[in-house]
VEXROBA-949297 format. One record per residue (C-alpha): residue number from 1; residue in three letters; chain; z, y, x. Coordinates in Angstrom, 2 decimals, padded with zeros to 5 digits. Last residue first. Layout:
% VEXROBA-949297
{rec NUM, "ALA", "A", {Z, Y, X}}
...
***
This chain:
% VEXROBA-949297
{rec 144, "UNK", "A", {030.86, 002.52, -170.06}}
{rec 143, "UNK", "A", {028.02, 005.10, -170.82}}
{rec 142, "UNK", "A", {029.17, 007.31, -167.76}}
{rec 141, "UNK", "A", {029.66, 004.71, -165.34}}
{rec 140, "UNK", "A", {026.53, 002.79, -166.29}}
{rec 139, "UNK", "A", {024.31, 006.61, -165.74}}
{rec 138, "UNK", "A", {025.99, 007.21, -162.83}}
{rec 137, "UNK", "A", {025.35, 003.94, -161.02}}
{rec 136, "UNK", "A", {021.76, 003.77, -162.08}}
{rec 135, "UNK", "A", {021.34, 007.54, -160.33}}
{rec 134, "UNK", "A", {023.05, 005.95, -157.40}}
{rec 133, "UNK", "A", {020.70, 003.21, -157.61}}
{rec 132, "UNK", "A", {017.72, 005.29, -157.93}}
{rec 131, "UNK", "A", {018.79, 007.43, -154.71}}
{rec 130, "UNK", "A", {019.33, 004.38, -152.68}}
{rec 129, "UNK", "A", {015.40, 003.10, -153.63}}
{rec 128, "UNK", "A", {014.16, 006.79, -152.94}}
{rec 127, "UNK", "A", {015.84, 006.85, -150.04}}
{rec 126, "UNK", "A", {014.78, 003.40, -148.71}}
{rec 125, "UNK", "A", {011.20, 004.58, -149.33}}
{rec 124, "UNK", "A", {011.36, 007.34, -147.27}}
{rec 123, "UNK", "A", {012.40, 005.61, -144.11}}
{rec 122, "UNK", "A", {010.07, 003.02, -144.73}}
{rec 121, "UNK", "A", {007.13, 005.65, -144.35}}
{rec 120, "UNK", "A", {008.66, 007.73, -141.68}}
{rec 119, "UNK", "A", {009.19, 004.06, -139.76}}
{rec 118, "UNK", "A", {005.81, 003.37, -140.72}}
{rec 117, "UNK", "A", {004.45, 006.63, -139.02}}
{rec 116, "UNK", "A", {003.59, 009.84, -140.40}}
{rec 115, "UNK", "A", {001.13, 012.79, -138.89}}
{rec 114, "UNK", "A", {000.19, 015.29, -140.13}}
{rec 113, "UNK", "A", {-002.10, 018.97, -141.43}}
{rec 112, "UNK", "A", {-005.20, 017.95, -139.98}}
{rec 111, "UNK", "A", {-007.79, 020.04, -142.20}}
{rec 110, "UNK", "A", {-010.53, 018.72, -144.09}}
{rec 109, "UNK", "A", {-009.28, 019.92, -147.44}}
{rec 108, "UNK", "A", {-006.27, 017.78, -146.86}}
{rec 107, "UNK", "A", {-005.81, 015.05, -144.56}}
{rec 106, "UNK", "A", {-002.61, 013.02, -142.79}}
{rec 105, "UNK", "A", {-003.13, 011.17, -139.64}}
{rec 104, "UNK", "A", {-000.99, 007.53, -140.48}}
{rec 103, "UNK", "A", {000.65, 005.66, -137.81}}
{rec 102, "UNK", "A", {001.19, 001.66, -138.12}}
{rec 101, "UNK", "A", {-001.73, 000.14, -138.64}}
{rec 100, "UNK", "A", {-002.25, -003.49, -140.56}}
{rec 99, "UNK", "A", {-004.82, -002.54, -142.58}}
{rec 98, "UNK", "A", {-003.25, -004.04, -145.52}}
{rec 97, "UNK", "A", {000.28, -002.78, -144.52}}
{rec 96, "UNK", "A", {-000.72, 000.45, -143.55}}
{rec 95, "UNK", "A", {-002.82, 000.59, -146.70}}
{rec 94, "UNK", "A", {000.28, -000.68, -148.94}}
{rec 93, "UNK", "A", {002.78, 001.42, -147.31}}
{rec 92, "UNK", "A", {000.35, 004.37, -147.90}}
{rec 91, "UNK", "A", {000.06, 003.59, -151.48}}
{rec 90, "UNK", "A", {003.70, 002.97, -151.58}}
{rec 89, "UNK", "A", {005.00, 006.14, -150.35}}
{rec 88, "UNK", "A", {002.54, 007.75, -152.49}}
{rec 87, "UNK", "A", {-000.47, 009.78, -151.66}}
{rec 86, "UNK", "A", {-000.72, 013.51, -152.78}}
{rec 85, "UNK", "A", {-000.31, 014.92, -148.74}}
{rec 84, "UNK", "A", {-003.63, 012.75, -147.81}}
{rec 83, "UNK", "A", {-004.14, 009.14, -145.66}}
{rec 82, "UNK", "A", {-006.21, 009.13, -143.20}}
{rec 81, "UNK", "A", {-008.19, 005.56, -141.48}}
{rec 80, "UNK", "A", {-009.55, 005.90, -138.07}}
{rec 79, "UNK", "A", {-011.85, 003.54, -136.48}}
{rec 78, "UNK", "A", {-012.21, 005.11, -133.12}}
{rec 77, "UNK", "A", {-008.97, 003.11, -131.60}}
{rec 76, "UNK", "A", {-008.32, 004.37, -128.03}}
{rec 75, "UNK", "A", {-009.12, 002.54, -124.96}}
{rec 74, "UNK", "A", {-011.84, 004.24, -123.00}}
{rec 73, "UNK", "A", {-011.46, 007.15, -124.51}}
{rec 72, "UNK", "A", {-007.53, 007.61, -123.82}}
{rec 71, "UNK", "A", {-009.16, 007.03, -120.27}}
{rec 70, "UNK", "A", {-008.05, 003.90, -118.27}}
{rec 69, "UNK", "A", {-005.53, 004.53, -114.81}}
{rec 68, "UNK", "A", {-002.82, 002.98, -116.36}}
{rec 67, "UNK", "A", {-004.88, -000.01, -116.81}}
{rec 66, "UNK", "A", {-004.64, -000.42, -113.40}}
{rec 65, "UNK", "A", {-001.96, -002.34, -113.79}}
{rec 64, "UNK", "A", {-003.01, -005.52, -115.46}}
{rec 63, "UNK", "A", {-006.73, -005.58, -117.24}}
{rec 62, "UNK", "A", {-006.51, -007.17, -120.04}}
{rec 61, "UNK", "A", {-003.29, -007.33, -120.43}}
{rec 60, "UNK", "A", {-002.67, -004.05, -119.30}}
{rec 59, "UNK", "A", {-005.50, -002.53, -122.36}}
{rec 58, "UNK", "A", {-003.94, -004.25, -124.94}}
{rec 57, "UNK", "A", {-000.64, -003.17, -124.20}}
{rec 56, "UNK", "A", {-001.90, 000.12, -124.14}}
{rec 55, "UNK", "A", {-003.95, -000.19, -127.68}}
{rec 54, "UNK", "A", {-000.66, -001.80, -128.93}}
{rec 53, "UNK", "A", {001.50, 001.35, -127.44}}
{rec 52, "UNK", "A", {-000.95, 003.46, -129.98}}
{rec 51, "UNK", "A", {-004.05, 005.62, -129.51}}
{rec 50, "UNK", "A", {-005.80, 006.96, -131.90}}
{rec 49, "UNK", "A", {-009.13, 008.15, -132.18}}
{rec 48, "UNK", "A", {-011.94, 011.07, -131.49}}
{rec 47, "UNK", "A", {-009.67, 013.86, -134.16}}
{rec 46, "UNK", "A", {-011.37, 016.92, -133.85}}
{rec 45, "UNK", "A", {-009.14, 020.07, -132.06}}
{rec 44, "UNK", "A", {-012.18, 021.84, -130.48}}
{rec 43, "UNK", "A", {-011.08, 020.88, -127.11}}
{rec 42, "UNK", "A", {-011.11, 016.88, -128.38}}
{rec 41, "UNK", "A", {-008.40, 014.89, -129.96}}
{rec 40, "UNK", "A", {-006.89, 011.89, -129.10}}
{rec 39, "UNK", "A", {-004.50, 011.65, -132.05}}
{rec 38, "UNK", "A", {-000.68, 010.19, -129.97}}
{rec 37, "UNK", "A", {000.70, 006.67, -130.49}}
{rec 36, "UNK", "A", {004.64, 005.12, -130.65}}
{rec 35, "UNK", "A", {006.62, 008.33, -130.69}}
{rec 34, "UNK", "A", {009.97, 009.36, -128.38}}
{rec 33, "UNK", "A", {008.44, 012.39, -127.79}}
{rec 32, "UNK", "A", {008.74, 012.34, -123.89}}
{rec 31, "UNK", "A", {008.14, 008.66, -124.06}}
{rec 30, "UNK", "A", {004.94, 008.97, -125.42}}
{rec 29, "UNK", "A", {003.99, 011.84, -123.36}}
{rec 28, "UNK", "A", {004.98, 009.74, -120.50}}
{rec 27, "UNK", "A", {002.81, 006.95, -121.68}}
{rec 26, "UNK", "A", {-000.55, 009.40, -122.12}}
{rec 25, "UNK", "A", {000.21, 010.51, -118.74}}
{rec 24, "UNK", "A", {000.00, 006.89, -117.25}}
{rec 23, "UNK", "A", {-002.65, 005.95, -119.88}}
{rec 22, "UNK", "A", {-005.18, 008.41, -118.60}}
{rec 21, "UNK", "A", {-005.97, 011.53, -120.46}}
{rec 20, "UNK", "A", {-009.46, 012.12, -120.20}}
{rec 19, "UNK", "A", {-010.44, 011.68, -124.33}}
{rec 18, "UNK", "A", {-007.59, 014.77, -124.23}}
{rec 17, "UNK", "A", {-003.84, 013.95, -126.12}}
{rec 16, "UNK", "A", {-002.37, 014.63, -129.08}}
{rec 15, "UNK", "A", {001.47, 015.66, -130.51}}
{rec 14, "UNK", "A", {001.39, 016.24, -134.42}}
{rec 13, "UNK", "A", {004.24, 018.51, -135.33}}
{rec 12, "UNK", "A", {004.14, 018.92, -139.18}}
{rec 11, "UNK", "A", {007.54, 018.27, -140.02}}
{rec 10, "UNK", "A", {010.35, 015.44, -140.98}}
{rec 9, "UNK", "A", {011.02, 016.47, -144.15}}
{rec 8, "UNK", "A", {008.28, 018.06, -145.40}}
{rec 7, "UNK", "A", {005.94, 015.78, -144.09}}
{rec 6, "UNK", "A", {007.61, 013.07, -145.95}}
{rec 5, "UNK", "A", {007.46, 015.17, -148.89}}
{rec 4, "UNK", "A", {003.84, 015.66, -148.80}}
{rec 3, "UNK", "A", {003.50, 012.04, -148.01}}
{rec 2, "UNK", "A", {004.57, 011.66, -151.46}}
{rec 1, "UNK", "A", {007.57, 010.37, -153.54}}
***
């Protein structure tokens, strides 16, 4: 299985934010969406980082409640890593895993076309594993 099909499935939506968003508004959008991070993206629509509850965790224990006053720019994470529709569930379990991230802008052709998250990503996976054992299932019960 493929991100392709993860996208599929779930969609294409990807909800961003401004580099001037402070975390107050950026937390509400969160909430809204029921997500864990938002692409901070500027006017023209290029991806400037990520930002995740961990970066706004991060940012109130460092430095308490006015944190929710901070930029997105101020606090996101600029080191972004893509992943692209053809990768498989478990090459971008592995990457997440190894790079210990848990949302995922999807890439192709230079284009933003998602967004997945671990949850999408384990999601997936534990279909695919269910689906082999039913097909496992059928095949016994009909050679039996």
């Amino acid at each position: 299985m493929t991100v392709a099909a993860i996208l599929d499935h779930k969609g294409h939506e990807i909800v961003s934010s401004r580099p001037d968003d402070t975390l107050e508004a950026i937390t509400r959008l969160l909430s809204q969406h029921r997500i864990g991070a938002v692409l901070v993206r500027d006017a023209a629509g290029s991806v400037l980082g990520i930002l995740s509850e961990r970066d706004i965790v991060r940012a109130i224990a460092a430095h308490g409640a006015s944190a929710l006053s901070l930029t997105a720019s101020a606090v996101m994470t600029r080191e972004i890593v893509y992943g692209c529709p053809s990768d498989t569930v478990d090459k971008v379990l592995s990457t997440m895993t190894e790079r210990r991230i848990r949302h995922l802008p999807v890439m192709h052709e230079g284009k933003l076309v998602g967004f997945v998250s671990i949850g999408d990503v384990v999601k997936r996976r534990i279909a695919d594993v269910e689906e082999e054992a039913d097909q496992l299932r059928q095949f016994v019960a009909g050679n039996a």
